[in-house]
DRENZA-186842 format. One record per residue: residue in three letters; x, z, y of N, C-alpha, C, O in turn; residue number from 1. Coordinates in nm, 2 decimals. Atoms other than C-alpha are relative to their C-alpha. Layout:
<nodes>
NODE type   n_c1   n_c3   n_c2  ca_c1  ca_c3  ca_c2   c_c1   c_c3   c_c2   o_c1   o_c3   o_c2 seq
NODE  ala      X      Z      Y      X      Z      Y      X      Z      Y      X      Z      Y NUM
...
</nodes>
This chain:
<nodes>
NODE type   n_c1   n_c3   n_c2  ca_c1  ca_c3  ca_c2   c_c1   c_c3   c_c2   o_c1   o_c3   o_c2 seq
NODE  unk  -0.11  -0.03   0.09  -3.34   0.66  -0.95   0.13  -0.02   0.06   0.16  -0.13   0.12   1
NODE  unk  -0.17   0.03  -0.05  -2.96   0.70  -0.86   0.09  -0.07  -0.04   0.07  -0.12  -0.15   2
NODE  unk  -0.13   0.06   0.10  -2.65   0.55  -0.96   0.07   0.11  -0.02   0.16   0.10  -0.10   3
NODE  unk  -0.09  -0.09   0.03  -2.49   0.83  -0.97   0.05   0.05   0.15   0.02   0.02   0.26   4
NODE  unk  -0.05  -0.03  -0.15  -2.25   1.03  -0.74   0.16  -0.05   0.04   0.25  -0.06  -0.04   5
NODE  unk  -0.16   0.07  -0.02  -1.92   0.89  -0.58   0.07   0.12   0.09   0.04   0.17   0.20   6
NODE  unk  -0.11  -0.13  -0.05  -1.62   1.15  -0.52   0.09  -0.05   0.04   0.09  -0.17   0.03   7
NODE  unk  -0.15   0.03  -0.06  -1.29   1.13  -0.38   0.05   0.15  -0.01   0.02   0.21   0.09   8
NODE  unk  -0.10  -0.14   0.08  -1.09   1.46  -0.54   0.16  -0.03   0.08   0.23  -0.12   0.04   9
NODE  unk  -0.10   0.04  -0.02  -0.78   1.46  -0.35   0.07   0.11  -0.08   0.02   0.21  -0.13  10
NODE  unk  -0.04  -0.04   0.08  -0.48   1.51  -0.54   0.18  -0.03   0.04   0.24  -0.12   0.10  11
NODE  unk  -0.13   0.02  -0.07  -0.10   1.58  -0.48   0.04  -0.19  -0.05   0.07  -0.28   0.04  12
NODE  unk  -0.04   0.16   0.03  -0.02   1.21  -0.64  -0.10  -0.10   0.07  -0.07  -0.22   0.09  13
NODE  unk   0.06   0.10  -0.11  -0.28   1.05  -0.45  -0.15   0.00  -0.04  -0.15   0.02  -0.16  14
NODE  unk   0.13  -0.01   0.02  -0.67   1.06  -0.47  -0.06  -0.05  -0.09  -0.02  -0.16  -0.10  15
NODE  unk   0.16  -0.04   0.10  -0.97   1.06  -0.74  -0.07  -0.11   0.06  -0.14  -0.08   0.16  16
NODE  unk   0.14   0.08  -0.02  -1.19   0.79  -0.69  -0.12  -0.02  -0.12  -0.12  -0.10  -0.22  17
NODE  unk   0.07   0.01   0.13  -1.49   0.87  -0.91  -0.14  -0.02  -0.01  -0.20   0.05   0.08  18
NODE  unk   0.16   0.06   0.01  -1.85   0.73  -1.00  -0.02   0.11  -0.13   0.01   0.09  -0.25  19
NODE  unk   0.04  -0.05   0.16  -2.02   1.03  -1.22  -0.16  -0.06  -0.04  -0.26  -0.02   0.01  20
NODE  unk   0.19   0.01   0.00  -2.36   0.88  -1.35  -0.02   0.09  -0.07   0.06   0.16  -0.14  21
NODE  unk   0.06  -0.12   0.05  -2.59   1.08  -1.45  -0.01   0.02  -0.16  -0.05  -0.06  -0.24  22
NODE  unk  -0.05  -0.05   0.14  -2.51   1.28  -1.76  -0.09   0.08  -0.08  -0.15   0.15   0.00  23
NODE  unk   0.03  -0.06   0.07  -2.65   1.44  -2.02   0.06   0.16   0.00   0.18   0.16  -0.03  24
NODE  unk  -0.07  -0.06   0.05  -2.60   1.84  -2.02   0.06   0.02  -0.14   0.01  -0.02  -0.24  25
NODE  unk  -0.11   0.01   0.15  -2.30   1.95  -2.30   0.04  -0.12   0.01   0.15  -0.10   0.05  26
NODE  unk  -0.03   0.13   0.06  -2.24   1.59  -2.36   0.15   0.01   0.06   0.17   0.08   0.16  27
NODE  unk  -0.14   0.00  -0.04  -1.88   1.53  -2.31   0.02  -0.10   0.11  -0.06  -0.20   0.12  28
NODE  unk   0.02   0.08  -0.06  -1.74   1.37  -2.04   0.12  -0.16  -0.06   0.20  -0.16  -0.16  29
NODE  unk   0.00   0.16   0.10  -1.65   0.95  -2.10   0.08  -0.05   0.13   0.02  -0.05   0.23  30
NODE  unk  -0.08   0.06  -0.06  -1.37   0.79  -1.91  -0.01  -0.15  -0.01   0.01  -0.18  -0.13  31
NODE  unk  -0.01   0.14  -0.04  -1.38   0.39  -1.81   0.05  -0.03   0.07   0.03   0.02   0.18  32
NODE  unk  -0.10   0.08   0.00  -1.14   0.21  -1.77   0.01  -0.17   0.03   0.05  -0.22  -0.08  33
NODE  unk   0.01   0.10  -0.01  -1.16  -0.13  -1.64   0.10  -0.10  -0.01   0.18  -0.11   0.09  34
NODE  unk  -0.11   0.07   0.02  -0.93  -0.39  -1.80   0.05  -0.15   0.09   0.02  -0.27   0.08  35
NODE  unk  -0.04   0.15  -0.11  -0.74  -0.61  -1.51   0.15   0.07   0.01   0.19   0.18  -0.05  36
NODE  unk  -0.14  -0.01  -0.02  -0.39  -0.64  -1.39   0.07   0.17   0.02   0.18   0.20   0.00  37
NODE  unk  -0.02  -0.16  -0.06  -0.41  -0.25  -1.26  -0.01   0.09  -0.12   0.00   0.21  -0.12  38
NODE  unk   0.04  -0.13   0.12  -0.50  -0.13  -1.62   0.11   0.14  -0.03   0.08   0.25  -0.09  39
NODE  unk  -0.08  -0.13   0.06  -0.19   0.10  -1.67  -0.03   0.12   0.15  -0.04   0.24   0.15  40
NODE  unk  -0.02  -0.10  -0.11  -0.22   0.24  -1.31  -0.12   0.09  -0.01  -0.11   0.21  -0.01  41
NODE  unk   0.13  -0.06   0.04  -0.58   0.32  -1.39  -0.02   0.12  -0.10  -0.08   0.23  -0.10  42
NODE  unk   0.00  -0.12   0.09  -0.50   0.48  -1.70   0.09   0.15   0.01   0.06   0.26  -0.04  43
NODE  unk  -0.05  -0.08  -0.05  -0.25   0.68  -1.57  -0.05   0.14   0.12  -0.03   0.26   0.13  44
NODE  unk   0.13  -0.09  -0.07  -0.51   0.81  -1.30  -0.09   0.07  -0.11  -0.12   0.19  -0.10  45
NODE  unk   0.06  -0.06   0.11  -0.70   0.88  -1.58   0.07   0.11  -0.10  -0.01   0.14  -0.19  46
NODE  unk  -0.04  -0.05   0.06  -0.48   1.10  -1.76   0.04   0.13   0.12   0.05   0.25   0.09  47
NODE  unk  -0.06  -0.09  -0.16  -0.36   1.28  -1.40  -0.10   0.06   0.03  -0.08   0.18   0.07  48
NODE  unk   0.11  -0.07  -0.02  -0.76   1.36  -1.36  -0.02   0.13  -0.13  -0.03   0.25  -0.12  49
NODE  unk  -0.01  -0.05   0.12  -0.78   1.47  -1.74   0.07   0.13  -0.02   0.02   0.24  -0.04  50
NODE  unk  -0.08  -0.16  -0.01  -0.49   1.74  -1.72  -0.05   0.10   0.15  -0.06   0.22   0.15  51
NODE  unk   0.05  -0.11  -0.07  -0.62   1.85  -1.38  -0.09   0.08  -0.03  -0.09   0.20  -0.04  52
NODE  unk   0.12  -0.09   0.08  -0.98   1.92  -1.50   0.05   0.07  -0.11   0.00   0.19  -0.12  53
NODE  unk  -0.04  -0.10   0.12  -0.83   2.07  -1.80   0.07   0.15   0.09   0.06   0.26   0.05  54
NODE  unk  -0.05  -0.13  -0.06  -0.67   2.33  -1.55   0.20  -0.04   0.02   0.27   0.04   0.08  55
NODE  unk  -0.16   0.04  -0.03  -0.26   2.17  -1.55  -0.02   0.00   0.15  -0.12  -0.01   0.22  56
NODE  unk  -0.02   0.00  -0.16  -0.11   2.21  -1.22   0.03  -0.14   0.03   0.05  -0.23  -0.06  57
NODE  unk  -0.02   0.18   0.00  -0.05   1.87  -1.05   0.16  -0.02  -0.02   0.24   0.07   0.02  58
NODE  unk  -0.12   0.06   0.00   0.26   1.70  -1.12   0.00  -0.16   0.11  -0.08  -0.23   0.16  59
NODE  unk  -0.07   0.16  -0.05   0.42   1.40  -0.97   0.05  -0.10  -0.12   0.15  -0.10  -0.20  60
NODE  unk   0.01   0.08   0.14   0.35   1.14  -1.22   0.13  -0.12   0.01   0.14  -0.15   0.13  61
NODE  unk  -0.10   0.04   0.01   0.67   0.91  -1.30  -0.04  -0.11   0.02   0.06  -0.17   0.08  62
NODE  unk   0.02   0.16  -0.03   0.51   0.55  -1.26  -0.09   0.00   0.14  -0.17  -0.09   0.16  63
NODE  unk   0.04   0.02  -0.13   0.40   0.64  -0.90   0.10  -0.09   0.07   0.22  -0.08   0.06  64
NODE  unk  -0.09   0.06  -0.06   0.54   0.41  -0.70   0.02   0.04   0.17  -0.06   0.03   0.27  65
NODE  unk  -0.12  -0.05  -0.10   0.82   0.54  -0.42   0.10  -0.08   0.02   0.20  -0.07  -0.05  66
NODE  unk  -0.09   0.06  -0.03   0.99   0.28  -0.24   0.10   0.12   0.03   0.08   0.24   0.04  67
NODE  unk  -0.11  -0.07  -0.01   1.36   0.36  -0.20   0.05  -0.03   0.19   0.01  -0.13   0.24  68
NODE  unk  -0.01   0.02  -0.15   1.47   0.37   0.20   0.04  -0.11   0.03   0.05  -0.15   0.15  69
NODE  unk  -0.03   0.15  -0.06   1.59   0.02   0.16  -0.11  -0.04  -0.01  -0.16  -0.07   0.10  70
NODE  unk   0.14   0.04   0.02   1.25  -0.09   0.02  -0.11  -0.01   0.10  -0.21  -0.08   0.12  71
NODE  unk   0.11  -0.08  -0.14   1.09   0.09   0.30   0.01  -0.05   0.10  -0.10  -0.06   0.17  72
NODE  unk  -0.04   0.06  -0.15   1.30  -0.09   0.60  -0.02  -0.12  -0.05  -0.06  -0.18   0.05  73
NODE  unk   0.07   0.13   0.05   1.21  -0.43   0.38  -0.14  -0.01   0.03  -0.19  -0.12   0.06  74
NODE  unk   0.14   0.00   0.01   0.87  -0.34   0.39   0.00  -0.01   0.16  -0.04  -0.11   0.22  75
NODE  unk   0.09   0.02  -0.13   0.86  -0.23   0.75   0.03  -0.14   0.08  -0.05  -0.17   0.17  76
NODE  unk  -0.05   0.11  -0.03   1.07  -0.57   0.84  -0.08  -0.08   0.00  -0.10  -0.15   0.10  77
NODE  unk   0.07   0.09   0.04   0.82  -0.77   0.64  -0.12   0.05   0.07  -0.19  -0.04   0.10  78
NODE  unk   0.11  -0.07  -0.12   0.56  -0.57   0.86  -0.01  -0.06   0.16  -0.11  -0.10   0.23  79
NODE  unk  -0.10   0.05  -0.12   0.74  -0.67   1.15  -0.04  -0.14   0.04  -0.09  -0.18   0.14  80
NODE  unk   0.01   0.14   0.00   0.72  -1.00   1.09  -0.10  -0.04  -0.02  -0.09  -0.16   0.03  81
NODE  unk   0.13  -0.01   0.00   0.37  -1.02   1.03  -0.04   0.02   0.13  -0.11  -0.09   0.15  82
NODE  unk   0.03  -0.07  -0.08   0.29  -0.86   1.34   0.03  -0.09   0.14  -0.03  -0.10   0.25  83
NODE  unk  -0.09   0.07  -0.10   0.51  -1.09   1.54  -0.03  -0.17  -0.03   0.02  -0.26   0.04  84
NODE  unk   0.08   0.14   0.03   0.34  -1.41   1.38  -0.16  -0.01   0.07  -0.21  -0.12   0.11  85
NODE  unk   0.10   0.03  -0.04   0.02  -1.33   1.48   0.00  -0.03   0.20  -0.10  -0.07   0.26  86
NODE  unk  -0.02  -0.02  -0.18   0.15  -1.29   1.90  -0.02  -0.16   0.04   0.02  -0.26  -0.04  87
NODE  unk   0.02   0.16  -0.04   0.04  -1.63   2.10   0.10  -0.01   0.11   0.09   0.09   0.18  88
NODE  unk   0.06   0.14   0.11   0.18  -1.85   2.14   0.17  -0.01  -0.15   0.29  -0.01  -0.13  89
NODE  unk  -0.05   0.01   0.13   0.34  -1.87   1.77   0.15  -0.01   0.02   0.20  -0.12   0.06  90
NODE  unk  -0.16   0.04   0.01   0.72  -1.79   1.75   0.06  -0.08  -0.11   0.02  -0.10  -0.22  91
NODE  unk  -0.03   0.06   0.14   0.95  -1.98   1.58   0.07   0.10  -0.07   0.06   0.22  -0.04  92
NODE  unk  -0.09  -0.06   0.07   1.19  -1.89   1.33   0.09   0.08   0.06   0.11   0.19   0.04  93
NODE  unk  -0.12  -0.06  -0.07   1.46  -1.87   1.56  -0.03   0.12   0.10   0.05   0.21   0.13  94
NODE  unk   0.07  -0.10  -0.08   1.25  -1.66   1.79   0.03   0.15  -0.13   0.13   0.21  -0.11  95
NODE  unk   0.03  -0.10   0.07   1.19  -1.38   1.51   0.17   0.03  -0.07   0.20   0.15  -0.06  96
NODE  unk  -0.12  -0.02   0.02   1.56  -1.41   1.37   0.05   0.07   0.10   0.09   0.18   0.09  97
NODE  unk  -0.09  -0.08  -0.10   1.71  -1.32   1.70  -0.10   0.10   0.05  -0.03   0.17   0.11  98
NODE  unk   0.01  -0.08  -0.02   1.44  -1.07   1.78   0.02   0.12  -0.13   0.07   0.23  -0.12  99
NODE  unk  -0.03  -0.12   0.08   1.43  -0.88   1.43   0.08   0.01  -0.11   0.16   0.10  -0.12 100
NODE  unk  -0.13   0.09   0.09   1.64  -1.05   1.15   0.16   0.11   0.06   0.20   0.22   0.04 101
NODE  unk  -0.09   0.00  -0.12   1.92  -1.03   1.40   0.06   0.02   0.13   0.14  -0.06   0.18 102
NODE  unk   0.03  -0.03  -0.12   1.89  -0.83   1.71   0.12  -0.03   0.04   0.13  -0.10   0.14 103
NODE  unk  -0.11   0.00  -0.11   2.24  -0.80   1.79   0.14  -0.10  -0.04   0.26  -0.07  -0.05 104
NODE  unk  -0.14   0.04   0.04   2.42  -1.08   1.66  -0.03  -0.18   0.10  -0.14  -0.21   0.16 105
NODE  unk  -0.02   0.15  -0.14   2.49  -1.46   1.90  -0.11  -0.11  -0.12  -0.02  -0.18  -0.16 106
NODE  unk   0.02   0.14   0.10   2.29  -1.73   1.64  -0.01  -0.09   0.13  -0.04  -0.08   0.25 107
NODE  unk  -0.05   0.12  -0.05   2.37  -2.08   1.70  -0.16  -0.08   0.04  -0.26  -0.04  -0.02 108
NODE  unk   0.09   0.10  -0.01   2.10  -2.33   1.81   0.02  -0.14  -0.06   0.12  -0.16  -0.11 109
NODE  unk   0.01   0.11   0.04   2.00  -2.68   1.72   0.10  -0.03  -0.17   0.11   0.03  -0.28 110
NODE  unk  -0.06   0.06   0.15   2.20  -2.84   1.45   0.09   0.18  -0.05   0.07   0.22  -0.17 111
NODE  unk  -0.11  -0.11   0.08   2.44  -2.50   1.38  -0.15   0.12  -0.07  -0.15   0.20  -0.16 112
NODE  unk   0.12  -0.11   0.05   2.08  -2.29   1.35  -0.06  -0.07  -0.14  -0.11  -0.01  -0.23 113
NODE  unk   0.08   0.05   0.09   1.94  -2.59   1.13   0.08   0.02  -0.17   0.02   0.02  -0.27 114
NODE  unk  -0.06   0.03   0.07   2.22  -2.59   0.90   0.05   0.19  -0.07   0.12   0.23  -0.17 115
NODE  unk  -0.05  -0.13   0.06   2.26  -2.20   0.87  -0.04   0.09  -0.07  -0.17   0.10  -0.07 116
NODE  unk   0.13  -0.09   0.09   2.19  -1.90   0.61  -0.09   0.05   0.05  -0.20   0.06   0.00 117
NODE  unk   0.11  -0.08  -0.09   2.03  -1.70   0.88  -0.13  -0.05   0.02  -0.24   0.00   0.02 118
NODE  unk   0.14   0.06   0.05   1.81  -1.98   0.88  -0.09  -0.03  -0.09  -0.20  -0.08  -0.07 119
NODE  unk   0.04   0.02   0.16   1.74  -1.99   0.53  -0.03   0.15  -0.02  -0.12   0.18  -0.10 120
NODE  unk   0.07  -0.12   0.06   1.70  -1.64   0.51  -0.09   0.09   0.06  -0.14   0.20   0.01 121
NODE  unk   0.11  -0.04  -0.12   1.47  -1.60   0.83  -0.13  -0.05  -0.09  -0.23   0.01  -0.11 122
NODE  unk   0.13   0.08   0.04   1.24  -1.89   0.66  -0.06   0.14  -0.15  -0.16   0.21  -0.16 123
NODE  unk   0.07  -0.07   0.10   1.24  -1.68   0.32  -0.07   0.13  -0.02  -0.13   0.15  -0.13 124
NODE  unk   0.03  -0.08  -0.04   1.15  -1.36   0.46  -0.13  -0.02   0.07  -0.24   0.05   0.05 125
NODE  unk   0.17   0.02  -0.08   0.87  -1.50   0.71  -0.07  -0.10  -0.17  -0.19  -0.14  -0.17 126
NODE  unk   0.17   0.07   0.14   0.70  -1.68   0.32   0.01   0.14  -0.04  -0.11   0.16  -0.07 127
NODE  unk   0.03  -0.11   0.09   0.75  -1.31   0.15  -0.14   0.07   0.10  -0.26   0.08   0.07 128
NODE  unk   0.13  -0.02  -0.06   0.55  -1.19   0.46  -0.10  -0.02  -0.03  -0.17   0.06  -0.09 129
NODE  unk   0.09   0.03   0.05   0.31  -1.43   0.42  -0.08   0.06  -0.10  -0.19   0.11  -0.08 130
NODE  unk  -0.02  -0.01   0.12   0.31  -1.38   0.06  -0.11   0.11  -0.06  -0.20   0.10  -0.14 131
NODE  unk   0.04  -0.15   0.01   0.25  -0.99   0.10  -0.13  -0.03   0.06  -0.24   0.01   0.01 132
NODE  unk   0.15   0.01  -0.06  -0.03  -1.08   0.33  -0.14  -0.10  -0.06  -0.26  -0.08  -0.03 133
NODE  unk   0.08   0.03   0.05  -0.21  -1.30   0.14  -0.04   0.08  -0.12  -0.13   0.01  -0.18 134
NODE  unk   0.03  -0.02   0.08  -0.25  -1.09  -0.13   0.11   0.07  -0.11   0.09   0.14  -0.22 135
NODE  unk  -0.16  -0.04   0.06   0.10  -1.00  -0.25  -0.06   0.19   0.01  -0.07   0.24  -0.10 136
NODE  unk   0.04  -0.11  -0.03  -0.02  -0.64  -0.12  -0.03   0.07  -0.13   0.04   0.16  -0.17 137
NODE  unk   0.10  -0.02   0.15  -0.22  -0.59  -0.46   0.09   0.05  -0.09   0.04   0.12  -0.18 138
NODE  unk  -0.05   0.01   0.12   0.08  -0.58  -0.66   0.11   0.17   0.08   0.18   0.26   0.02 139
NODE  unk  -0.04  -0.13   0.00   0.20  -0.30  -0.45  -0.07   0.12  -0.02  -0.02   0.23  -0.03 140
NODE  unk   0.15  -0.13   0.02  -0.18  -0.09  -0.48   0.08   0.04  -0.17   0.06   0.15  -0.22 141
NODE  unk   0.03  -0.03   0.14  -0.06  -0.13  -0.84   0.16   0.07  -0.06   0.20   0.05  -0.17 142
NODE  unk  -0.06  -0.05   0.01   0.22   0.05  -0.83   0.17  -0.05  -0.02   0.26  -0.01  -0.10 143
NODE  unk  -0.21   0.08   0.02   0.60  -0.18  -0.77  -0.04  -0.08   0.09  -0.15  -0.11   0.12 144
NODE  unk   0.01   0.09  -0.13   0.71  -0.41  -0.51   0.02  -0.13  -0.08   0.09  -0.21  -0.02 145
NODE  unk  -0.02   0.09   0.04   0.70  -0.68  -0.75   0.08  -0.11   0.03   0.20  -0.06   0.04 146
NODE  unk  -0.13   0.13  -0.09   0.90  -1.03  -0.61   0.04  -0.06  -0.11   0.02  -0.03  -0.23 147
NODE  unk  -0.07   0.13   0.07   1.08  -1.30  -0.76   0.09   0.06  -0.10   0.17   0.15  -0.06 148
NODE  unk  -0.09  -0.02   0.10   1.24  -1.25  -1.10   0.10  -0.09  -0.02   0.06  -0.20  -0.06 149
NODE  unk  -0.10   0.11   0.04   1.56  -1.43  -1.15   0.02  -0.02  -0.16   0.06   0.07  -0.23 150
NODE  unk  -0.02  -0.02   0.15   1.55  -1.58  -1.50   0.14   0.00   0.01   0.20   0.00   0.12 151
NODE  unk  -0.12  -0.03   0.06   1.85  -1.56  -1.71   0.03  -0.13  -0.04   0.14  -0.16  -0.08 152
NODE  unk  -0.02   0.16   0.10   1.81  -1.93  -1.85   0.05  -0.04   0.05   0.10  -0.15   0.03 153
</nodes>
């Protein structure tokens, strides 16, 4: 006995991943939906398959997510930096500031590096890394670059 069949439909907004089990002819077909953090992206896939099988031409659905070209040089930065953490033997901070941070600017050493934003803004960039690489990723599968909300309180 089968489970069914597993598709991949590509699609101008981005591919179909579909499990059909086995159906009843006539019977209509039955969309599932699995409720977790991803539920609107899901449903939205679901509604993008829906008009296509109906015969709609594809659109470009509005809650796709399209970094903006700064988002993009953030991303590939925070890529960057990843990349340059795993190299042996382990750079420091100051190492990755003056190669990608800050390729072409003089930073200070010892006390003037301990004491400066570059160094504060090197550290918070190598935890977003992290961050993204632990799992942070997920919240971009799900359509936004998510990150730190500043309350208002």
């Amino acid at each position: 006995m089968s489970d069914g069949r597993h598709l991949v439909l590509g699609d101008i907004d981005g591919p179909h991943h579909l499990w059909l089990r086995s159906t009843l002819p006539e019977q209509p077909l039955a969309y599932i939906i699995v409720r977790d953090p991803a539920i609107e992206v899901r449903r939205q896939a679901a509604w993008r398959l829906d008009r296509r099988i109906g015969g709609a031409p594809p659109t470009r659905s509005a809650g796709a997510f399209r970094p903006t070209p700064f988002q993009r040089q953030r991303l590939d930065l925070l890529l960057d930096i990843l990349d340059t953490l795993q190299t042996q033997p382990r750079p420091t901070s100051h190492d990755i500031a003056r190669r990608l941070i800050y390729p072409g600017m003089s930073i200070g050493r010892g006390m003037e590096w301990k004491s400066s934003t570059e160094r504060r803004r090197t550290q918070r960039l190598i935890e977003e890394a992290l961050a993204l690489m632990r799992g942070g990723y997920r919240t971009l599968l799900r359509g936004s670059l998510g990150g730190r909300q500043k309350s208002t309180a």
